[in-house]
C-alpha positions as CSV (number, residue, x, y, z in Angstrom):
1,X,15.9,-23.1,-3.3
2,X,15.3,-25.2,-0.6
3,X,18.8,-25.1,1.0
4,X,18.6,-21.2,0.8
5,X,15.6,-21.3,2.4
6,X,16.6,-23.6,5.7
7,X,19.6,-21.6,5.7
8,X,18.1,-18.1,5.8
9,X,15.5,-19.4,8.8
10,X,19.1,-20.5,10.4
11,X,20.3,-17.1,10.1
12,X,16.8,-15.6,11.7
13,X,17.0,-18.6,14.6
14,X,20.4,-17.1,15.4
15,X,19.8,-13.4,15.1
16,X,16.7,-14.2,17.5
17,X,18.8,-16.2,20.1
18,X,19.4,-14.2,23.5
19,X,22.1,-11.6,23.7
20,X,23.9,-10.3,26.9
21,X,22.1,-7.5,28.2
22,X,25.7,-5.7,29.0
23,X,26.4,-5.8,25.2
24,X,23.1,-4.6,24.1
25,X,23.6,-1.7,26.3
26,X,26.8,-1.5,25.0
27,X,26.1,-1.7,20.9
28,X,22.4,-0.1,21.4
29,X,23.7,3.1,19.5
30,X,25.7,0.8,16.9
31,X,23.1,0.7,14.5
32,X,19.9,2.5,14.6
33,X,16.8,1.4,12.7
34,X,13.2,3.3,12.7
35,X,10.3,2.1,11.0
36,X,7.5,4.2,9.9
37,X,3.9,3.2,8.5
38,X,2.9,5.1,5.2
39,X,-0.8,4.9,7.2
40,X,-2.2,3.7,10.4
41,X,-4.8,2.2,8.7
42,X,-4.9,-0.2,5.1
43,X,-7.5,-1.7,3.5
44,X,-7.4,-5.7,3.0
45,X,-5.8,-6.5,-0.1
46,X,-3.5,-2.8,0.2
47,X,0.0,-3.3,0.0
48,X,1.3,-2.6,3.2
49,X,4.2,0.0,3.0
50,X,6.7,1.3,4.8
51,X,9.8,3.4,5.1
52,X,13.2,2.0,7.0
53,X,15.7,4.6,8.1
54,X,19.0,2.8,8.8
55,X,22.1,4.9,10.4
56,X,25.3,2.9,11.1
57,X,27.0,4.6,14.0
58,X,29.1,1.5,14.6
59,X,33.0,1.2,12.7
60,X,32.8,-1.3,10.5
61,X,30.2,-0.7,7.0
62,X,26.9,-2.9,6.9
63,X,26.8,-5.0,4.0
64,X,23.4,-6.3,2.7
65,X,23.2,-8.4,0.5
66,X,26.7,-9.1,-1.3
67,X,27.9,-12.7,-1.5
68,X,29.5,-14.1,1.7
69,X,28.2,-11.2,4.3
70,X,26.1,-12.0,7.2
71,X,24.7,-8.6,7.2
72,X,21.1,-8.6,6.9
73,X,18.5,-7.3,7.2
74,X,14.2,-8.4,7.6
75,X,11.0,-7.7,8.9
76,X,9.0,-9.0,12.1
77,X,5.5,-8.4,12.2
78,X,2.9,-9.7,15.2
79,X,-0.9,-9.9,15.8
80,X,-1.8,-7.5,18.4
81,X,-4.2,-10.0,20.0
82,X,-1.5,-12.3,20.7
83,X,1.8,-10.6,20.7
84,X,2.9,-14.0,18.9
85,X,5.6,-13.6,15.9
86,X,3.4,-14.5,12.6
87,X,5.4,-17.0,10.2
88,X,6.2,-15.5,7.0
89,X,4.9,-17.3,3.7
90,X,7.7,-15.8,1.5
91,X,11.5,-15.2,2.5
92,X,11.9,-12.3,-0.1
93,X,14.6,-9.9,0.9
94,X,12.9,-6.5,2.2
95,X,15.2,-4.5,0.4
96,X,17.6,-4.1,-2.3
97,X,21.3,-5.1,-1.2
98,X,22.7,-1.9,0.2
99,X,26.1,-0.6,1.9
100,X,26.3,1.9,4.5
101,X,29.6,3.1,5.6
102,X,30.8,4.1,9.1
103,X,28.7,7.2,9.8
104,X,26.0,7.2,6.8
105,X,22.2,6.4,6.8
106,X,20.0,5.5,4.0
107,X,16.2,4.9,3.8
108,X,14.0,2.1,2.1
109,X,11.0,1.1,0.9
110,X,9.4,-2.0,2.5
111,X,6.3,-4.1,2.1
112,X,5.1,-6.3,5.2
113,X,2.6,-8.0,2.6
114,X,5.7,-9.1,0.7
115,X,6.3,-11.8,4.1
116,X,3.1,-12.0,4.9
117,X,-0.2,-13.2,4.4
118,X,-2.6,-10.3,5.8
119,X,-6.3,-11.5,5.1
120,X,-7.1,-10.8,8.4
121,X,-9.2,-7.4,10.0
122,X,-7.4,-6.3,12.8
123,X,-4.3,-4.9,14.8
124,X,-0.8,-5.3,14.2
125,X,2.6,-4.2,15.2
126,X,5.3,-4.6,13.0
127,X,9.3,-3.8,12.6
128,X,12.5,-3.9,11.2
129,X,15.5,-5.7,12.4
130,X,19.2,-5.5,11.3
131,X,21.5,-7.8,12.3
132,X,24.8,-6.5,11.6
133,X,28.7,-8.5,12.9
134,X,26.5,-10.8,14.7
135,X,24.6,-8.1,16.6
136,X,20.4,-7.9,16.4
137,X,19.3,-4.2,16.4
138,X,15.8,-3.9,16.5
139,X,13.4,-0.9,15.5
140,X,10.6,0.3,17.6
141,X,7.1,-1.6,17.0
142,X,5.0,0.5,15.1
143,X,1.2,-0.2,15.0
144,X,-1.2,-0.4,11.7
145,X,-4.6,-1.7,11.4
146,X,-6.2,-3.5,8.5
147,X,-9.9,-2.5,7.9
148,X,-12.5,-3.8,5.1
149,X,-13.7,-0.3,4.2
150,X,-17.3,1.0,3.2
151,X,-18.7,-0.4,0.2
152,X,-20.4,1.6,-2.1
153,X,-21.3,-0.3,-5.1
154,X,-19.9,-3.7,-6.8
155,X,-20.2,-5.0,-10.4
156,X,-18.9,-8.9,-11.5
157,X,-17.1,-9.6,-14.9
158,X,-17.8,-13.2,-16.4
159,X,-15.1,-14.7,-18.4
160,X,-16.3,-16.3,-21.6
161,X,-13.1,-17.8,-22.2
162,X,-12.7,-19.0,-18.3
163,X,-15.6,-20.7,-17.2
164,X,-16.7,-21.1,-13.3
165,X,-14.3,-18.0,-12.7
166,X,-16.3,-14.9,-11.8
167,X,-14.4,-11.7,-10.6
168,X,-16.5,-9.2,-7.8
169,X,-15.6,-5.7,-8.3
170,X,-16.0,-3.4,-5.1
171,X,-16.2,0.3,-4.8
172,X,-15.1,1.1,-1.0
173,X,-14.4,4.3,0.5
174,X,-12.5,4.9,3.5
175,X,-10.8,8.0,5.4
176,X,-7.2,9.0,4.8
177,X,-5.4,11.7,6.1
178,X,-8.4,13.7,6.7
179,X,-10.2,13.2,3.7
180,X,-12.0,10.1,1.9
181,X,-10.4,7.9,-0.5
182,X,-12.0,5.5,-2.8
183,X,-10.9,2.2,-2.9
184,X,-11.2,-0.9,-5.8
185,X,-10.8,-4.3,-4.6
186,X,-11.2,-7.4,-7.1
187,X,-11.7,-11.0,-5.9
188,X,-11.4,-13.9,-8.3
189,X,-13.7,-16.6,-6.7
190,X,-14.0,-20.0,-8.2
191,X,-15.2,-23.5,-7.2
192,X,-11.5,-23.9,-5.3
193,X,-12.0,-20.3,-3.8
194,X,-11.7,-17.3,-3.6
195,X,-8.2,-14.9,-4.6
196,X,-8.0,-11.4,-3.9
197,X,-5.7,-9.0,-5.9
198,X,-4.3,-5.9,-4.9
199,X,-6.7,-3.2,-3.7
200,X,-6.1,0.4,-5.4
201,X,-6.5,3.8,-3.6
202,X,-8.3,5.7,-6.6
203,X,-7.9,8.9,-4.4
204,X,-10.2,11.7,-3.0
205,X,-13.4,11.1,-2.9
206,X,-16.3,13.5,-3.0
207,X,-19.9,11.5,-2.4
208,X,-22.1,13.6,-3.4
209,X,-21.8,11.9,-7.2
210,X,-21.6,8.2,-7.1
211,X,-19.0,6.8,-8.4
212,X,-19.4,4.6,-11.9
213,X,-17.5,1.6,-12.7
214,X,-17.6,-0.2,-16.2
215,X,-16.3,-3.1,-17.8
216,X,-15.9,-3.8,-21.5
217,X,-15.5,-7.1,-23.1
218,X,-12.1,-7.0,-24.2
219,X,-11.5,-6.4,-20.3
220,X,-10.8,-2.7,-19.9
221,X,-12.2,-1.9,-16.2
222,X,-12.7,2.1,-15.7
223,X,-13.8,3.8,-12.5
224,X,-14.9,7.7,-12.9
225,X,-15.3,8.9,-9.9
226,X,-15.7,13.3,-8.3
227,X,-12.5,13.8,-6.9
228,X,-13.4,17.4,-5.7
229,X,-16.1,19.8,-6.2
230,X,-15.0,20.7,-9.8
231,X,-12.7,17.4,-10.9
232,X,-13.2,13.8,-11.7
233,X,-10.9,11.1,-11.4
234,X,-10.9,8.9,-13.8
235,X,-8.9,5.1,-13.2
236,X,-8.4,2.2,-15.7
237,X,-7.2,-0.7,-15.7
238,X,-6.7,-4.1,-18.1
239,X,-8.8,-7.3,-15.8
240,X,-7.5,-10.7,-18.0
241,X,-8.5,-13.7,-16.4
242,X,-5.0,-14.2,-15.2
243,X,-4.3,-10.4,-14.7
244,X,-5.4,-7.2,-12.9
245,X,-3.4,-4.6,-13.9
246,X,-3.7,-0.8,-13.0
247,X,-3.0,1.2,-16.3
248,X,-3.6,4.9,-15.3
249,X,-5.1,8.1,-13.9
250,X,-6.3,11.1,-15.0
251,X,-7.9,13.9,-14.2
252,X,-10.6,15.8,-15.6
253,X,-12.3,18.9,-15.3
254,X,-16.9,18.4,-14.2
255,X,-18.1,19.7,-18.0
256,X,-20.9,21.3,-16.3
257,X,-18.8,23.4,-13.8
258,X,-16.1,24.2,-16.9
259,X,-19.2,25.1,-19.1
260,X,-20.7,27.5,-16.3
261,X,-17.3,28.9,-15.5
262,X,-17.1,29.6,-19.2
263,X,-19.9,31.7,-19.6
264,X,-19.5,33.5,-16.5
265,X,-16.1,34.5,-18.6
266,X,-17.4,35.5,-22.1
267,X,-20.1,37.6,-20.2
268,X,-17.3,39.5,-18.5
269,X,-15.7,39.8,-21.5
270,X,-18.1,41.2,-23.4
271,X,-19.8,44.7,-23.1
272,X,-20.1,44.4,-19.8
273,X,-23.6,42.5,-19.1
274,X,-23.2,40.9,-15.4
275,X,-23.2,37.0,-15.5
276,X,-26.3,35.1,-13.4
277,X,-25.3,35.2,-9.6
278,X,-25.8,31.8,-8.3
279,X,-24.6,30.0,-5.5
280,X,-21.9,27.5,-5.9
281,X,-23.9,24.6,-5.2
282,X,-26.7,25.2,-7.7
283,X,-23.8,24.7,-10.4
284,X,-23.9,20.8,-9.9
């Protein structure tokens, strides 16, 4: 594992060495590669995606990840503040193998947080590189931030079974596309410190009802939470001390909206007594 290892930095050392500018101008249409961020913004612990467009314009196909090629391609991601190259903490490949003939393109999913460690608040600028017959071709740097989000509420789960480990719970909420999304984060923290797990986008998130988390002792976390003005989301997931697992979502209709809208119906229905006018917001 080792050997692999010093051998794929080798590969990196060499696709960042210097190329002559005359055959960059000359091979920059060879390959083209375009990164772009799911979001500007991710919460700490999010996993940081992104899609890669690859288009081979050059003649000979790209080969990713079959025995013996020295196609291949990886991620580069930099701290705005100091425009310094971070070091990666994994070397797992940021895609599956792939081949694109002469002429085709083909786009992936990517993770940044599968290379890197991002505990940090902040501004970054990331992208993808393909190195392809010896040749680097480098995407454009695309920018992301990573934010902490607005907590809400937090619970803790004690594990009878794991003593000394204590798991926090946050409720955060934070805007997305236009809207607010409600976020779960979970942090084990022990006398060694402290490990956070993935942080979950629950959704939309309407605040005028708070949102209710609840653990049970057999380790069933569920968050309920108004999605819009007449649905709730409701989220679950299995918390083991050596797991946190999201299990599902589903959506629900408020009772007391369905209940009103109900009545209103059967009144219609019937011989033709007019239902209680009432503004929308006195339904709640």
């Amino acid at each position: 594992m080792k050997t692999a290892t010093l051998a794929f930095a080798s590969l990196l050392a060499a696709a960042s060495m210097a190329v002559p500018v005359s055959s960059l101008q000359k091979n920059q249409a060879a390959v083209g590669v375009t990164l772009r961020m799911t979001y500007s913004e991710y919460l700490l612990g999010e996993r940081i995606r992104a899609e890669v467009e690859v288009r081979n314009g050059s003649t000979t196909p790209i080969i990713v990840g079959a025995k013996d090629s020295t196609d291949f391609m990886f991620l580069e991601l930099f701290k705005d503040d100091t425009k310094h190259s971070m070091d990666r903490y994994s070397e797992a490949k940021a895609t599956v193998p792939f081949v694109l003939k002469s002429g085709e393109a083909q786009r992936f999913e990517v993770f940044f947080d599968r290379n890197y460690m991002l505990e940090t608040e902040g501004r970054y600028l990331g992208r993808a590189v393909v190195v392809h017959d010896g040749m680097r071709y480098e995407g454009a740097l695309r920018a992301f931030s990573l934010v902490p989000g607005m907590r809400l509420s937090t619970a803790l789960q004690i594990f009878s079974n794991r003593p000394g480990l204590r798991r926090e719970f946050e409720l955060l909420y934070w805007s997305r596309k236009r809207a607010e999304h409600l976020f779960l984060r979970a942090t084990d923290h022990t006398e060694k410190g402290s490990r956070m797990w993935v942080t979950s986008d629950l959704g939309t998130l309407l605040r005028q009802t708070r949102p209710k988390i609840s653990i049970r002792d057999g380790g069933e976390v569920t968050v309920l939470h108004r999605a819009t003005k007449d649905e709730f989301i409701r989220s679950d997931f299995w918390s083991l001390p050596d797991a946190f697992e999201f299990q599902e979502h589903a959506r629900m209709v408020d009772p007391d909206i369905a209940g009103s809208e109900r009545i209103k119906s059967l009144y219609e229905e019937s011989a033709g007594v007019e239902p209680v006018k009432k503004a929308w917001w006195k339904f709640w």
